[in-house]
C-alpha positions as CSV (number, residue, x, y, z in Angstrom):
1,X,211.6,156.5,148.8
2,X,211.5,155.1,145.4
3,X,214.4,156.9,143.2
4,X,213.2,155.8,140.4
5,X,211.2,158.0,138.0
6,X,208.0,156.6,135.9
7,X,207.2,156.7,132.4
8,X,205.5,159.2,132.2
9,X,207.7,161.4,134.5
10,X,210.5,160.4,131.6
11,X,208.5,161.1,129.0
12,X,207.8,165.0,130.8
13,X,211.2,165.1,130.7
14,X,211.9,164.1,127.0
15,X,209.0,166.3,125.3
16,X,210.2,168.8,127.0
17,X,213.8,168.6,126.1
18,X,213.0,168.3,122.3
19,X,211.0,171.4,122.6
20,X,213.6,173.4,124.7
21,X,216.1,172.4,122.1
22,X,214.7,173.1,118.9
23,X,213.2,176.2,120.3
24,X,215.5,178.4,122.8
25,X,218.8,178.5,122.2
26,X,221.4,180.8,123.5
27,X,220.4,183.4,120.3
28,X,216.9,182.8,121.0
29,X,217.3,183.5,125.1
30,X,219.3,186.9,124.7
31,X,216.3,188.2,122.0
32,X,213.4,186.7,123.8
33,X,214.6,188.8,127.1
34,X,215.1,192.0,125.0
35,X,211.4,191.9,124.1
36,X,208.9,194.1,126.1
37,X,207.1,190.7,127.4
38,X,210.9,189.4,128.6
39,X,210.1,185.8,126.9
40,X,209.4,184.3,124.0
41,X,205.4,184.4,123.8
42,X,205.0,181.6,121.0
43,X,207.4,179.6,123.1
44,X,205.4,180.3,126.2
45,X,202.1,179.5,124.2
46,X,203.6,176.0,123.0
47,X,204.0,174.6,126.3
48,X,201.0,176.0,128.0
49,X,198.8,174.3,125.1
50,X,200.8,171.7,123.8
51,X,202.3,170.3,127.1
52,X,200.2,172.2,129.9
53,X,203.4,173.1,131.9
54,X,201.5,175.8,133.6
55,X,199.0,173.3,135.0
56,X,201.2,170.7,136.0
57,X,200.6,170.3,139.4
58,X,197.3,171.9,139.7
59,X,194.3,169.5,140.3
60,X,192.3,168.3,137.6
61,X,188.8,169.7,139.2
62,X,190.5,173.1,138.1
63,X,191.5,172.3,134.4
64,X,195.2,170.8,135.5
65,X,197.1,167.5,134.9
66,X,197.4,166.4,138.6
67,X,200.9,166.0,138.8
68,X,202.9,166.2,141.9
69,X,205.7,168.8,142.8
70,X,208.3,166.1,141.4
71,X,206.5,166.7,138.0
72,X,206.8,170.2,138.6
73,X,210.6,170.2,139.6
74,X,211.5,167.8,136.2
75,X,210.0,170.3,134.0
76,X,212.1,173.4,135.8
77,X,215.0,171.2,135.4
78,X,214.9,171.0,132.1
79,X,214.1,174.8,131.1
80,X,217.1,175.8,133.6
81,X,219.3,173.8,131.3
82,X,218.8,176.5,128.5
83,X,218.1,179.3,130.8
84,X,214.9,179.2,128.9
85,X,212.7,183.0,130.2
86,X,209.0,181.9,130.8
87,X,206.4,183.7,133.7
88,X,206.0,179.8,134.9
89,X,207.8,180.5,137.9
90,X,205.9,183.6,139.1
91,X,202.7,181.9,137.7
92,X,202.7,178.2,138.5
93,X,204.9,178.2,141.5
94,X,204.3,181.3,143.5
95,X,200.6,182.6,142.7
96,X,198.7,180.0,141.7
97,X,199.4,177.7,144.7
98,X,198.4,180.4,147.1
99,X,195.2,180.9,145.2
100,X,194.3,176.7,145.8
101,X,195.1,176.9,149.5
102,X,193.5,180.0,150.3
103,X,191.4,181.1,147.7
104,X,187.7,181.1,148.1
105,X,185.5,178.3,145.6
106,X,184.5,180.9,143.5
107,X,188.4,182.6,143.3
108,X,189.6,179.2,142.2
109,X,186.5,178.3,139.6
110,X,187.8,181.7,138.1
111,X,191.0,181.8,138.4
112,X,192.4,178.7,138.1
113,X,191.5,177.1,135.0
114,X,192.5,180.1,133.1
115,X,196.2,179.7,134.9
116,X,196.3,176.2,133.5
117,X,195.3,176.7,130.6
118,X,197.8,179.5,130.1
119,X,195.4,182.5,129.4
120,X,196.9,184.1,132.7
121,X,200.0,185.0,134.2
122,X,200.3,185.8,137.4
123,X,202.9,187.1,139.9
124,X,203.6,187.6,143.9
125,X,204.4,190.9,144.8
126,X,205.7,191.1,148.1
127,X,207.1,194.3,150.2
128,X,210.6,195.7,149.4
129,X,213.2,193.3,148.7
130,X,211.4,190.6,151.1
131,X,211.1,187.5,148.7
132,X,212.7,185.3,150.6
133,X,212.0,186.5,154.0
134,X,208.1,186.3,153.0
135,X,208.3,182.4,152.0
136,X,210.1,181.7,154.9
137,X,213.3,180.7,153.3
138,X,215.8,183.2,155.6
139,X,213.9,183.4,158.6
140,X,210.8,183.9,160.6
141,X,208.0,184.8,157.8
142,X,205.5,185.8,160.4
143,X,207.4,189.4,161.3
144,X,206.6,192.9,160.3
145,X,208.2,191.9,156.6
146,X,205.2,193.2,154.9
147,X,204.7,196.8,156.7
148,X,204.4,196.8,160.5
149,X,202.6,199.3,162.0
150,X,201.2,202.1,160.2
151,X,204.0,202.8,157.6
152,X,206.0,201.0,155.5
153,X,205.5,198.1,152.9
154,X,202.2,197.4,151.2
155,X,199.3,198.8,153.7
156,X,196.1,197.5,152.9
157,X,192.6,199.4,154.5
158,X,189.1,198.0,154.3
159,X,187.2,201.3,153.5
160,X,183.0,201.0,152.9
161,X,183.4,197.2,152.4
162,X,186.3,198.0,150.0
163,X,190.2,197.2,150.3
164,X,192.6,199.5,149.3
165,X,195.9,199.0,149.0
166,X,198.7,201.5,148.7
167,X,202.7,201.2,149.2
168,X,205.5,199.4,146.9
169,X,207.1,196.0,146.1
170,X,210.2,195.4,144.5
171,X,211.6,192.6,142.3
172,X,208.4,191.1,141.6
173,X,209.5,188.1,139.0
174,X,207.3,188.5,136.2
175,X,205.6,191.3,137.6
176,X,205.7,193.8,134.8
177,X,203.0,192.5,132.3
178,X,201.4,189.9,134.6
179,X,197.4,189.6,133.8
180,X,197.1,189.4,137.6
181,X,198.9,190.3,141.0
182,X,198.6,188.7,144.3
183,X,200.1,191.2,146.7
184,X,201.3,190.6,150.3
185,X,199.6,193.8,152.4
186,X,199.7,194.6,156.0
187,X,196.2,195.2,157.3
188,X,195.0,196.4,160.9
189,X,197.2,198.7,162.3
190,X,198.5,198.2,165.3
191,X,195.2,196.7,166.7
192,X,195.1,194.0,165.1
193,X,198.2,193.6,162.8
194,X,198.1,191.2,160.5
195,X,199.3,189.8,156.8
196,X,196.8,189.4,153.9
197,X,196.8,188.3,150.6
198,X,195.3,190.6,147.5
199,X,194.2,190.0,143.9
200,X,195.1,192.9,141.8
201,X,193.6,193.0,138.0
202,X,196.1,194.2,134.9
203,X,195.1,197.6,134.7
204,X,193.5,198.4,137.9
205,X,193.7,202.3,138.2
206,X,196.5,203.8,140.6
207,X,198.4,200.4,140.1
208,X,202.1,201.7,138.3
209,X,204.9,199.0,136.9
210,X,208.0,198.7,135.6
211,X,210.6,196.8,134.5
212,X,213.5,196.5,136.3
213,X,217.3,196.3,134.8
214,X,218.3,192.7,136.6
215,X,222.0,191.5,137.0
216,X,220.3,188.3,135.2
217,X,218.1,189.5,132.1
218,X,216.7,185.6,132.1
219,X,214.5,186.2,135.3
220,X,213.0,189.3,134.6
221,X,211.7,191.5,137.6
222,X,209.8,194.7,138.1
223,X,209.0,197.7,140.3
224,X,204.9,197.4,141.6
225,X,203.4,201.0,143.0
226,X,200.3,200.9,144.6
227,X,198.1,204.0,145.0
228,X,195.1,203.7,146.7
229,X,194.2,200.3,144.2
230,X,190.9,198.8,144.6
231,X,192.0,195.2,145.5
232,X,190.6,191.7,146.2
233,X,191.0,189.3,149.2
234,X,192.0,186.5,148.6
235,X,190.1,184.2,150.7
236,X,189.5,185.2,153.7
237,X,190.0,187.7,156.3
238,X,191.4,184.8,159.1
239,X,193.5,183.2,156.6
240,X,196.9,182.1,158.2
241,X,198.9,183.7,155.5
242,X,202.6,183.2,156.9
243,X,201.6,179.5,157.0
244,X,200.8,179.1,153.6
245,X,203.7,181.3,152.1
246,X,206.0,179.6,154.1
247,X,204.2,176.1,152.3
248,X,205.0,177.8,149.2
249,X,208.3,179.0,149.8
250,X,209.0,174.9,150.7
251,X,207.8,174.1,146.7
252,X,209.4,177.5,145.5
253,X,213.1,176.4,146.8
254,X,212.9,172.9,145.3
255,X,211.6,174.5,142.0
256,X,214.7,176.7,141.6
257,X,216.7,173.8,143.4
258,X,215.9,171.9,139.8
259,X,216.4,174.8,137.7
260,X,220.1,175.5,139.2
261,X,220.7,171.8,138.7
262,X,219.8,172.2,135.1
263,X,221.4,174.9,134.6
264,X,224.7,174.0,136.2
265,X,224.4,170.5,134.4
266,X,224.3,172.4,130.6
267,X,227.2,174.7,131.7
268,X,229.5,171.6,132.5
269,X,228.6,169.8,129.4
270,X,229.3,172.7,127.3
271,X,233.0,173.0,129.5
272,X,233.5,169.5,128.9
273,X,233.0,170.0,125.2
274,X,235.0,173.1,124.8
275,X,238.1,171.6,126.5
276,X,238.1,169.0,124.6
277,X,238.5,171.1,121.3
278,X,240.8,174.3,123.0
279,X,244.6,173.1,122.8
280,X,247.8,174.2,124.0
281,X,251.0,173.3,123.4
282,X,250.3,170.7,121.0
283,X,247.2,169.3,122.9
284,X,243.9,169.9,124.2
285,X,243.8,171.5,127.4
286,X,240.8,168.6,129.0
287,X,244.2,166.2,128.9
288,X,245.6,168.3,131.5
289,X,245.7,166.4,134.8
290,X,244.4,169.9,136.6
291,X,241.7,170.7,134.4
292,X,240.6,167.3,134.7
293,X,240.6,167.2,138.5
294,X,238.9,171.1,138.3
295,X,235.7,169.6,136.6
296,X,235.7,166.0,138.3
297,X,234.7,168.3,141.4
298,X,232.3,170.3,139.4
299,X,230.8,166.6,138.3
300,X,230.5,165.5,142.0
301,X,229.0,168.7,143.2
302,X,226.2,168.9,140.4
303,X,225.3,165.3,141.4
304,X,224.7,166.1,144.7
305,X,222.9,168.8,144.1
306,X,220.8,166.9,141.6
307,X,220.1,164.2,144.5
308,X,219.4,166.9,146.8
309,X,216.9,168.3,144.8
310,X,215.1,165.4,143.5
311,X,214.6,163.8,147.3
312,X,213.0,167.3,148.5
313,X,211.0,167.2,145.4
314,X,209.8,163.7,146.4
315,X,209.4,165.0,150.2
316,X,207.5,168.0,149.0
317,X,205.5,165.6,147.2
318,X,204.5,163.5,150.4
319,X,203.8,165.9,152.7
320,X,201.2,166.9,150.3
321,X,200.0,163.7,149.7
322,X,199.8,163.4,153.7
323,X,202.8,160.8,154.1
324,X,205.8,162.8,153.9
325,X,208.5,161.7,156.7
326,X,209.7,163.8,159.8
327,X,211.6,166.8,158.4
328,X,210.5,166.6,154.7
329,X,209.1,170.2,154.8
330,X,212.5,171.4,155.5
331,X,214.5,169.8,152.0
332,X,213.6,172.7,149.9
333,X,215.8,175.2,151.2
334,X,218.5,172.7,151.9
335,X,218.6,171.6,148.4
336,X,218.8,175.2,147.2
337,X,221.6,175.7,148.7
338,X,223.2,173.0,147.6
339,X,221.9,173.3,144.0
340,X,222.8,177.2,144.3
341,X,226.6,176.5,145.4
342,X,226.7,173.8,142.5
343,X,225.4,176.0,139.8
344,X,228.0,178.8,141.4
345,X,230.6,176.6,141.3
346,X,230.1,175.2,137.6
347,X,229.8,178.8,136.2
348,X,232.6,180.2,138.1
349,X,234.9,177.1,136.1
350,X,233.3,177.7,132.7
351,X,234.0,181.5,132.9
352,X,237.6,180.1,134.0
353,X,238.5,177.2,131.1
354,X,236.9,179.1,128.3
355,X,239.3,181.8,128.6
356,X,239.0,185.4,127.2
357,X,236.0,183.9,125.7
358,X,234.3,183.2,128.5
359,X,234.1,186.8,130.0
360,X,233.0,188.2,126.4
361,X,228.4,189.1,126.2
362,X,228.5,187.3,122.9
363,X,229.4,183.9,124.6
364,X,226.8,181.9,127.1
365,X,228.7,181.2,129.9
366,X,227.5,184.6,131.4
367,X,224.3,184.3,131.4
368,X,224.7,181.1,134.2
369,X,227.0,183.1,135.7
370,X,224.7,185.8,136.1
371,X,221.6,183.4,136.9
372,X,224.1,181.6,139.7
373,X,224.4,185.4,141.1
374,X,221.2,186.9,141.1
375,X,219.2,183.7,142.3
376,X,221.4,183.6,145.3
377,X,220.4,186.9,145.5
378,X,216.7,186.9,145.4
379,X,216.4,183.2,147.4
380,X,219.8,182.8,149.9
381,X,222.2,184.0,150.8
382,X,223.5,180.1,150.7
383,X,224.2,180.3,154.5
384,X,220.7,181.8,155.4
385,X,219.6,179.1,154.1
386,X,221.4,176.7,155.4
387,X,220.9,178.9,159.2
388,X,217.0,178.9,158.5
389,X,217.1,174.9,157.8
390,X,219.3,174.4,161.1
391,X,217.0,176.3,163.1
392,X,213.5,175.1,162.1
393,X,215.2,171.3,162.8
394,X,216.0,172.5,166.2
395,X,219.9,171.8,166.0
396,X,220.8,174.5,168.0
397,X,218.3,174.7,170.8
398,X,220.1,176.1,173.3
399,X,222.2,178.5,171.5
400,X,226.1,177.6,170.2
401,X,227.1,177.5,173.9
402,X,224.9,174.5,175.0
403,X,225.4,172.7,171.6
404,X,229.4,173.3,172.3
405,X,228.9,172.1,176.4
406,X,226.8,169.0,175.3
407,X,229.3,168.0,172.5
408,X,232.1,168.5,175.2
């Protein structure tokens, strides 16, 4: 592995920093999520047409730049430093790799370029509160998590070479002005049960959505009712749907392993800064031996998590590039957990060393608080994650009781 980045990778990084800067900061974040899009739509234009963030890491055939997943994870690094609300998440992470791996030629043709070239937002709505059950992040993906049986979740019917979905999904990121829907159904019945993957059109009738209130206003989320929709496959019929979430759910926890990095790197720096100017008793409180040791750990944690997250980035990379080491599909959810627990961590000691100030809505340090909160939320708990990574690696084969005998 080559830690390292390239030029161009730094230069990702820098454009993207000047335009983050100049264009969301803390004012701009708490009125961009107030507006009935939830993000700041010139904003979102600028760095679908000026920088092609949405297309990042989709292949050139299908109007994208080619990049890798390491590209990808840069970029969500540096918008999670200002919290900055964009659909690139739901879009470029979630949807639109599902539609390349199991999309049919003509899907893609359609679909695709329009993605990349930012003309179409997209979003993954899967059953109930399921996210990270149904990328394979918590546990087995390939259960009843979409609606076993006859009842329950998304059902989807094939009805005079027509599929119709009806049922609900819940905190669907993005999911409440999204141009298009890829919805997770259960199809078959009980004969032959199965998982499938849907293309819903804005405004297809009997579709209902709204926005949800979210603990973090930053990642906004929405309530999707389905009643009796005229829907799309996507793909196929035999597609191995658990598979391929659970490929995406690999690229989805190193993507928000960046952005809590980012995020939890900003909060620090603006901690550091703000001790340095608070005083007591005569002096400023970052002299004090405590508060220096308080954010030396803060300092150590983010770095790991920064590491973390940057190796499964590069492993997520390899494996699709067909080279990847033993284990490399496993560093996503790993490095969310550690990026998660760092961001935690750094937002808990902000809150703390800014004082009265720090638990006030007028001041910033909430709104990484809340995104440390809810993301753990939506993608952990931390030690799921942690579970889910042992288990897949085969630590425990055996059960505790044969790991605790064969360490004896």
């Amino acid at each position: 592995m080559d830690a390292a980045f390239s030029a161009e990778q730094d230069e990702i990084r820098r454009t993207l920093r000047e335009v983050i800067t100049k264009r969301c900061g803390p004012d701009e974040v708490k009125a961009a999520v107030r507006t009935p899009a939830g993000h700041d739509s010139a904003l979102w234009a600028a760095l679908a047409e000026q920088l092609g963030l949405p297309g990042l890491a989709l292949p050139e055939a299908y109007g994208g730049v080619g990049c890798t997943t390491a590209e990808l994870a840069l970029g969500c690094e540096e918008l999670g430093r200002a919290l900055a609300p964009t659909p690139l998440f739901a879009t470029a992470v979630l949807a639109a790799p599902l539609i390349l791996s199991l999309g049919t030629e003509e899907q893609r043709a359609e679909l695709l370029p329009r993605i990349a070239a930012g003309e179409l937002t997209a979003a993954l709505a899967v059953p109930g509160t399921g996210l990270a059950t149904a990328l394979g992040l918590v546990g087995d993906n390939s259960g009843d998590w979409s609606g076993g049986g006859r009842a329950g979740g998304v059902q989807a019917r094939l009805s005079d070479g027509v599929w119709r979905l009806y049922g609900q999904a819940e905190q669907v990121l993005d999911g409440h002005n999204a141009g298009l829907l890829v919805v997770a159904a259960h199809a078959g019945g009980f004969a032959r049960s199965r998982t499938l993957l849907f293309l819903v059109r804005d405004g297809a009738p009997g579709m209902v959505r709204a926005r949800q209130t979210a603990l973090d206003e930053t990642r906004t989320q929405a309530r999707v009712e389905l009643r009796d929709v005229e829907a799309e496959l996507l793909g196929t019929d035999e597609s191995d749907v658990p598979v391929a979430l659970a490929a995406v759910g690999d690229v989805a926890a190193t993507v928000v392993a960046a952005e809590a990095v980012g995020a939890a790197d900003r909060v620090m720096e603006r901690t550091v800064e703000y001790v340095q100017q608070r005083e007591q008793f005569g002096r400023a409180i970052g002299s004090f031996q405590a508060v220096k040791h308080r954010l030396a750990d803060v300092y150590v944690q983010v770095q790991a998590a920064r590491s973390a997250a940057y190796y499964a980035a590069w492993a997520a990379g390899a494996e699709a590039a067909g080279f990847g080491g033993q284990g490399a599909e496993r560093a996503g959810g790993l490095a969310l957990a550690q990026g998660l627990d760092a961001l935690r961590v750094a937002a808990s000691e902000a809150v703390q060393l800014h004082g009265g100030i720090g638990f006030t809505w007028e001041h910033e340090a909430h709104l990484y608080f809340k995104r440390a909160s809810s993301d753990e939320l939506l993608f952990g708990p931390v030690h799921r994650l942690r579970a889910r990574a042992a288990e897949r690696a085969g630590l425990f084969e055996g059960g505790p009781a044969a790991a605790l005998e064969e360490a004896v």
